[in-house]
MMTF fields as JSON, N, C-alpha, C and O atoms, coordinates in Angstrom:
{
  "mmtfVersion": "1.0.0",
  "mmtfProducer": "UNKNOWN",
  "numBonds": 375,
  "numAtoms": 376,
  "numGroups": 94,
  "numChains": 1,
  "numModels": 1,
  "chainsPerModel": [1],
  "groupsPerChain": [94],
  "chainIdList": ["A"],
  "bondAtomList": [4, 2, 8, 6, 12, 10, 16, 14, 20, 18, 24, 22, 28, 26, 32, 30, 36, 34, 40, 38, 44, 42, 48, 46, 52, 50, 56, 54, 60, 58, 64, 62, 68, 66, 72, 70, 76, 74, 80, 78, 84, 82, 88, 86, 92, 90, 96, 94, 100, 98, 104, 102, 108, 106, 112, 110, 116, 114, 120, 118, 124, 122, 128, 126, 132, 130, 136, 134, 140, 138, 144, 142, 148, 146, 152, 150, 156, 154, 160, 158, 164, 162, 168, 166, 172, 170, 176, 174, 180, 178, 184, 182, 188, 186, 192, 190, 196, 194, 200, 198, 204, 202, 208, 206, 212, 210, 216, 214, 220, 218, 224, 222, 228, 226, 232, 230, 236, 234, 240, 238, 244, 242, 248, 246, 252, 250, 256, 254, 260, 258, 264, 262, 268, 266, 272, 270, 276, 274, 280, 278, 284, 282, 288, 286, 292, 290, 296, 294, 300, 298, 304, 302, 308, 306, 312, 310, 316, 314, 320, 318, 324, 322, 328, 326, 332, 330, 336, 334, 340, 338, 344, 342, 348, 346, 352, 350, 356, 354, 360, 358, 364, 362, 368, 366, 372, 370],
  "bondOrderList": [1, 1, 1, 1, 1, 1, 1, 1, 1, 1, 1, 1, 1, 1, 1, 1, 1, 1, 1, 1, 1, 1, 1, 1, 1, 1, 1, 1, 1, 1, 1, 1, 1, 1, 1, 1, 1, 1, 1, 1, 1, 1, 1, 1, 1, 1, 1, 1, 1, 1, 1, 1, 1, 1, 1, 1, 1, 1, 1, 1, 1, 1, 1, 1, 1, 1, 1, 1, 1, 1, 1, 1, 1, 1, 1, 1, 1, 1, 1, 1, 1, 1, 1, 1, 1, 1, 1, 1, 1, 1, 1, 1, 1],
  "groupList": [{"groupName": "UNK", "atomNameList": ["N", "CA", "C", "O"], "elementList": ["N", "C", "C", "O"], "formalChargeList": [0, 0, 0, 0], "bondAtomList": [1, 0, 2, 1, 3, 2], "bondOrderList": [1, 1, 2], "singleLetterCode": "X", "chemCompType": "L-PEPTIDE LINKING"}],
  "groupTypeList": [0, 0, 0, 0, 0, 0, 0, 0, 0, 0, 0, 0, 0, 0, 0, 0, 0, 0, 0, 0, 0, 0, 0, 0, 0, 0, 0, 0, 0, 0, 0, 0, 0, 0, 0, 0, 0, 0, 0, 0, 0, 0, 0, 0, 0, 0, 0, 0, 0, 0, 0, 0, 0, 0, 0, 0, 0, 0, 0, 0, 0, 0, 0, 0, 0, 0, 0, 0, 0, 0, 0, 0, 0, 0, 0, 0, 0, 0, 0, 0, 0, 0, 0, 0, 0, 0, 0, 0, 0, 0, 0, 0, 0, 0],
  "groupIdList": [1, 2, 3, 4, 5, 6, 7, 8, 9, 10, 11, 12, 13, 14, 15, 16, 17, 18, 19, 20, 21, 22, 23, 24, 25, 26, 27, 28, 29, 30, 31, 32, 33, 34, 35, 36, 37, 38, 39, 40, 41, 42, 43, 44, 45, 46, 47, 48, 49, 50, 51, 52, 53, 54, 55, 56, 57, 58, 59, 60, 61, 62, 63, 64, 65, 66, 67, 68, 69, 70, 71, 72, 73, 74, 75, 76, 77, 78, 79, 80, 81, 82, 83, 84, 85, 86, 87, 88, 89, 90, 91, 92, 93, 94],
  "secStructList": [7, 4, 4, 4, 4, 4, 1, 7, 7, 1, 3, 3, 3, 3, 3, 3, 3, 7, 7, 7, 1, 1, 7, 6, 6, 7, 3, 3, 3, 3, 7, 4, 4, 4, 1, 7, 1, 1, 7, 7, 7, 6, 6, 7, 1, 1, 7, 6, 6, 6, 2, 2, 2, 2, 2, 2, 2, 2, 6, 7, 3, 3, 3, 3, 3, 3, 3, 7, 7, 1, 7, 7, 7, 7, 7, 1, 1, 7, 7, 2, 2, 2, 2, 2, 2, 2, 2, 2, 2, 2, 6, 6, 6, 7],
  "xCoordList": [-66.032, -67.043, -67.455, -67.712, -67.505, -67.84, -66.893, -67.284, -65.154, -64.839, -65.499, -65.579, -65.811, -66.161, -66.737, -66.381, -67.511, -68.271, -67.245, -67.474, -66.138, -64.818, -64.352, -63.642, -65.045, -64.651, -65.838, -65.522, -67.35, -68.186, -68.518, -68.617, -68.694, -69.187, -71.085, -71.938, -71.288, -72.593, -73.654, -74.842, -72.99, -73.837, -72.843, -71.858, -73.279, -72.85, -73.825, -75.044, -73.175, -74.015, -73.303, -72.102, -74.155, -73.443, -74.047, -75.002, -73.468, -73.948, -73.804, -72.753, -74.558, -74.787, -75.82, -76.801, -75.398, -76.313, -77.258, -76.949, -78.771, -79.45, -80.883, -81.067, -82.079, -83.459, -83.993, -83.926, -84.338, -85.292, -86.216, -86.678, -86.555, -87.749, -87.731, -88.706, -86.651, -86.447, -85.686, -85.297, -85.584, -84.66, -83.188, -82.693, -82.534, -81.191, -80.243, -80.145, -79.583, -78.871, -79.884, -79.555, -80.878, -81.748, -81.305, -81.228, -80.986, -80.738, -81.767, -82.664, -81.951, -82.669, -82.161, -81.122, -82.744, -81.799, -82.785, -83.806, -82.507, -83.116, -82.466, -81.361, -83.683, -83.121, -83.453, -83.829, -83.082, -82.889, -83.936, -84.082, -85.087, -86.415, -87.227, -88.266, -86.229, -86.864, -86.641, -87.43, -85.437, -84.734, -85.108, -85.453, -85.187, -85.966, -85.166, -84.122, -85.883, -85.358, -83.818, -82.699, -84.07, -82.868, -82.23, -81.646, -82.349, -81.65, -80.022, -79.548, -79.048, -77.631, -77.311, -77.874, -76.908, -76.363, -74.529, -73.953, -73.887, -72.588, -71.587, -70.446, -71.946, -71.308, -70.982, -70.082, -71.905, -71.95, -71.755, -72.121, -71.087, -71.138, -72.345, -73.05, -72.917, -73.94, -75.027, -74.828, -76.464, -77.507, -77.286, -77.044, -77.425, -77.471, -77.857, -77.127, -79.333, -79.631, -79.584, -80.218, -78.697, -78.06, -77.143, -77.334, -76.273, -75.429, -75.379, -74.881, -76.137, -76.787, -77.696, -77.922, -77.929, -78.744, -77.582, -77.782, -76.314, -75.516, -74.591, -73.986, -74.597, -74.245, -74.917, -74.314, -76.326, -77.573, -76.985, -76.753, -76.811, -77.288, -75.708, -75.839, -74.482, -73.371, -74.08, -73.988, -74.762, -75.242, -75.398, -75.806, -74.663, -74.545, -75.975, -76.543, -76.561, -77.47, -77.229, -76.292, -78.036, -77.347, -78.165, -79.32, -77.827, -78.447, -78.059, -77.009, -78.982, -78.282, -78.806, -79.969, -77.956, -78.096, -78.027, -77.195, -79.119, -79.046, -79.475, -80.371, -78.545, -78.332, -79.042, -78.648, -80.155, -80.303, -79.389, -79.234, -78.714, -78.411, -78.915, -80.033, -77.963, -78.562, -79.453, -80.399, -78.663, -79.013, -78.816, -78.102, -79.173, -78.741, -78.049, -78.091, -77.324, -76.292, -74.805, -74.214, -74.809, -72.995, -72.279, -72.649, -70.984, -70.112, -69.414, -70.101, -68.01, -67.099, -67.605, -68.161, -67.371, -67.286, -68.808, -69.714, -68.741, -70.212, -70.284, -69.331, -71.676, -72.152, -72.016, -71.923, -72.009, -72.166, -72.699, -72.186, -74.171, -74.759, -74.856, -75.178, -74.575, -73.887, -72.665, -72.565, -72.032, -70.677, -71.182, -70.666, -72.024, -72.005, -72.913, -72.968, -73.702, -74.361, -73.936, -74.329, -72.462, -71.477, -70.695, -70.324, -70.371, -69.421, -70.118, -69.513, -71.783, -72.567, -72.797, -73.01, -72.715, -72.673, -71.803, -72.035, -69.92, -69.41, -68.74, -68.171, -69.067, -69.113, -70.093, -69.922, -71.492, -72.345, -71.82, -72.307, -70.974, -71.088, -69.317, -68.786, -68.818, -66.839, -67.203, -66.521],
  "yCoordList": [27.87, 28.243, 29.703, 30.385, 30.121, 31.432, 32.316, 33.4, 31.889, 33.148, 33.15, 34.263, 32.527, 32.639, 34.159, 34.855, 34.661, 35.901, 37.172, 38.27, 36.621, 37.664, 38.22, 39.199, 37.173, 37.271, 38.347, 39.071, 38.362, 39.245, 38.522, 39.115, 37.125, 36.686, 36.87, 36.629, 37.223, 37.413, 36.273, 36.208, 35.642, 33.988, 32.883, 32.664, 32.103, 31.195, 29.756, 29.832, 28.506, 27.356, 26.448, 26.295, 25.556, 24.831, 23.213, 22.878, 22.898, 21.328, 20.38, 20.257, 20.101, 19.129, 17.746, 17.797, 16.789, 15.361, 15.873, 16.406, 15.609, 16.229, 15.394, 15.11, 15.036, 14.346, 14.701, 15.929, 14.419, 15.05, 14.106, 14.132, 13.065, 12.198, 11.941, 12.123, 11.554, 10.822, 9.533, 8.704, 9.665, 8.447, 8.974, 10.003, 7.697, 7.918, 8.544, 8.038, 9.767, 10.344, 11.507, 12.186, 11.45, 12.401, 13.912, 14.109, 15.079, 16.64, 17.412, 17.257, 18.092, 19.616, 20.862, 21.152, 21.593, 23.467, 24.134, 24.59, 24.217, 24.877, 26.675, 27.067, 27.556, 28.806, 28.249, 27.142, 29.724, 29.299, 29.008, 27.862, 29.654, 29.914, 28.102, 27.671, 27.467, 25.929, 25.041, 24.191, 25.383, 24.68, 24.774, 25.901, 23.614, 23.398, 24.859, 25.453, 25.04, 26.341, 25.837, 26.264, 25.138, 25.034, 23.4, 23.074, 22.244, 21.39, 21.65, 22.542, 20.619, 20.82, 19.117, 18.461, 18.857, 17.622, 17.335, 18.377, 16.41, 16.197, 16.465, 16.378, 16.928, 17.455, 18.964, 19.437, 19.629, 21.455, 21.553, 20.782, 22.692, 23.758, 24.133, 23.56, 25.157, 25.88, 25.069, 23.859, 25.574, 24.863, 25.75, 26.957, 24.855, 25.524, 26.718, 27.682, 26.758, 28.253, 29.49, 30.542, 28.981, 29.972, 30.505, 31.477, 29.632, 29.738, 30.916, 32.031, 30.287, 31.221, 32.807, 33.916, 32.243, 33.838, 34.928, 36.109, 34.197, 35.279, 35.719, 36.788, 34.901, 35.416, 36.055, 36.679, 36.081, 36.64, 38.163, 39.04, 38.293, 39.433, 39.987, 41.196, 39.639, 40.418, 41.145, 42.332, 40.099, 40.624, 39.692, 39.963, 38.326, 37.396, 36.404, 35.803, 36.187, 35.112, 33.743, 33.193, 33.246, 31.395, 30.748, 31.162, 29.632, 27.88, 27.007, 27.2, 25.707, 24.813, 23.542, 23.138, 23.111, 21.784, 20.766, 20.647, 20.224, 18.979, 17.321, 16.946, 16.807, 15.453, 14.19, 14.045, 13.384, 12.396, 11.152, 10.294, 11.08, 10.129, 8.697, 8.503, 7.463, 6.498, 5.743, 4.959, 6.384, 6.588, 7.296, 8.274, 7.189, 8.317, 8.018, 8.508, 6.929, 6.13, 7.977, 8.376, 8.356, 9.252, 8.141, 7.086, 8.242, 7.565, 8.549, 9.432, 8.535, 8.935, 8.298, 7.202, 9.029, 8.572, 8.884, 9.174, 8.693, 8.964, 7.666, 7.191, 7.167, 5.992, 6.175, 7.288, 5.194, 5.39, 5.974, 6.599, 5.789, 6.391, 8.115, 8.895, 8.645, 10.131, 10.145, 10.932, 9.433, 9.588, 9.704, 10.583, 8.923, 9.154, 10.185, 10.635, 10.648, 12.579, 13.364, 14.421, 12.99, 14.469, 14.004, 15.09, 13.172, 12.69, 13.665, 14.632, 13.417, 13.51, 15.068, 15.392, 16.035, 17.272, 18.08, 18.944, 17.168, 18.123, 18.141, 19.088, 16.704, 17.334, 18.163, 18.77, 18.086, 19.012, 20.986, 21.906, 21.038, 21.946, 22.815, 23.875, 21.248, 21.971, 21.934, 22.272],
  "zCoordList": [28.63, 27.656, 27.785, 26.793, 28.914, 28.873, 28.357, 27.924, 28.325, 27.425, 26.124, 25.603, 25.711, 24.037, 24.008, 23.058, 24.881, 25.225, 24.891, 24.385, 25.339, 25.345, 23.986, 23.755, 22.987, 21.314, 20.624, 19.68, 21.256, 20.86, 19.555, 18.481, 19.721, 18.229, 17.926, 18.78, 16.875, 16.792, 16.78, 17.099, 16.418, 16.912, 17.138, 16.433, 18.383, 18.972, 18.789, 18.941, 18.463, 18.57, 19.211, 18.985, 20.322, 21.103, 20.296, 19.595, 20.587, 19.743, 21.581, 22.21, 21.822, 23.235, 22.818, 22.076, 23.375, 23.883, 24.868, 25.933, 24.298, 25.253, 24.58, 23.396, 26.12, 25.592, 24.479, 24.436, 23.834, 22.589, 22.103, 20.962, 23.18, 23.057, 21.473, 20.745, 21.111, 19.591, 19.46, 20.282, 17.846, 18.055, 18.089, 17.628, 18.943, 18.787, 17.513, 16.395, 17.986, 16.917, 15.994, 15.021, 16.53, 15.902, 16.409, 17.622, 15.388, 15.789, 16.024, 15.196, 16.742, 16.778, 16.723, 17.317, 16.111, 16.379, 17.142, 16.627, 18.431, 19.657, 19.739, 19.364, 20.407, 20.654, 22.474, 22.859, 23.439, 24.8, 24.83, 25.256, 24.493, 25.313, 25.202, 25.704, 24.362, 24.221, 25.501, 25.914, 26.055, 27.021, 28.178, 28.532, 29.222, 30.324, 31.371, 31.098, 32.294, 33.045, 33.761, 33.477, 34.438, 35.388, 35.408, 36.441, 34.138, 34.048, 34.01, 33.306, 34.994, 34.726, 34.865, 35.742, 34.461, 34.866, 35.254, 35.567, 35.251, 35.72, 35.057, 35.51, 33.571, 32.59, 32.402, 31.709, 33.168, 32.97, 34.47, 35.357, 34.532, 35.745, 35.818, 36.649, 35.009, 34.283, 34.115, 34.223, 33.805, 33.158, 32.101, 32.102, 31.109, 29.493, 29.535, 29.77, 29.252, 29.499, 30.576, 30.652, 31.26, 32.419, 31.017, 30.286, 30.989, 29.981, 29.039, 29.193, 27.852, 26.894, 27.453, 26.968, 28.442, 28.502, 29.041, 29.327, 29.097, 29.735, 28.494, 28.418, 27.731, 26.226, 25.408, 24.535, 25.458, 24.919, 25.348, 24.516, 26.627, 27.247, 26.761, 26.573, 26.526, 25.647, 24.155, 23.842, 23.407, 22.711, 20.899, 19.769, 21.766, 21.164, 20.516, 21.427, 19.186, 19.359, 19.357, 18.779, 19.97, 20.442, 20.066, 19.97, 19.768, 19.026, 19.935, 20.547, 20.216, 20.451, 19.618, 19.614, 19.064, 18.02, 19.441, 20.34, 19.195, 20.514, 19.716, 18.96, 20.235, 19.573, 20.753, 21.91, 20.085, 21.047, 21.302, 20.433, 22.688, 22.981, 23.133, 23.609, 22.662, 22.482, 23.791, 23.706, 25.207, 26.278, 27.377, 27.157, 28.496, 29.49, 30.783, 31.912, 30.152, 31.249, 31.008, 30.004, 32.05, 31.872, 31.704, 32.219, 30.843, 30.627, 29.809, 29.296, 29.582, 28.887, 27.491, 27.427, 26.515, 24.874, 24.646, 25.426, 23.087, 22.742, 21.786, 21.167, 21.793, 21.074, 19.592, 19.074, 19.015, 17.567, 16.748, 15.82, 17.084, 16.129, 16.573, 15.677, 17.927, 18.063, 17.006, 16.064, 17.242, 16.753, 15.001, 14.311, 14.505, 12.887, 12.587, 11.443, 13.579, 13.369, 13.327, 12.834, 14.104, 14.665, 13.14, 12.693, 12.374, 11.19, 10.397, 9.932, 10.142, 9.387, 8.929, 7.761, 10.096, 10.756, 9.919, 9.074, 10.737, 10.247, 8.459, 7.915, 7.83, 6.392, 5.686, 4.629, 6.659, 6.146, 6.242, 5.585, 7.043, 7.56, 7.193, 7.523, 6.092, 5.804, 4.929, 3.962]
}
């Protein structure tokens, strides 16, 4: 993920499963300064906004679209109703 930095794109959006004390499958469009300081879990090297602030600082602006999971069991695959936000997403978005 960090080459993306290498491209000098002017905005970057990460789309991640992440709490958002909602309902399942519910989106948010987050900037860094929303994101807890130093959460990482088993999925990132990085904590998100480690992340982003090191792309910030290329010169890049960053989003993160964060999707609530149906729960917070890790497991491979994403649940359904993730799965019909991310459907939902990307015809909004071709």
């Amino acid at each position: 993920m960090i080459q993306v930095a290498a491209l000098s794109p002017d905005v970057i959006l990460v789309i991640d499963v992440m709490e958002l004390h909602a309902k399942p499958a519910s989106m948010a469009l987050l900037q860094s300064e929303a994101l807890p300081e130093a959460v990482c879990c088993p999925s990132h090297r990085l904590p998100l906004k480690t992340l982003l602030r090191l792309w910030e600082t290329g010169g890049s602006k960053t989003f993160v679209l964060g999707i609530q999971p149906k729960d917070r069991i890790f497991r491979e695959g994403l649940s359904a109703e993730v799965e019909m936000s991310i459907d939902a997403l990307t015809l909004f978005l071709s």
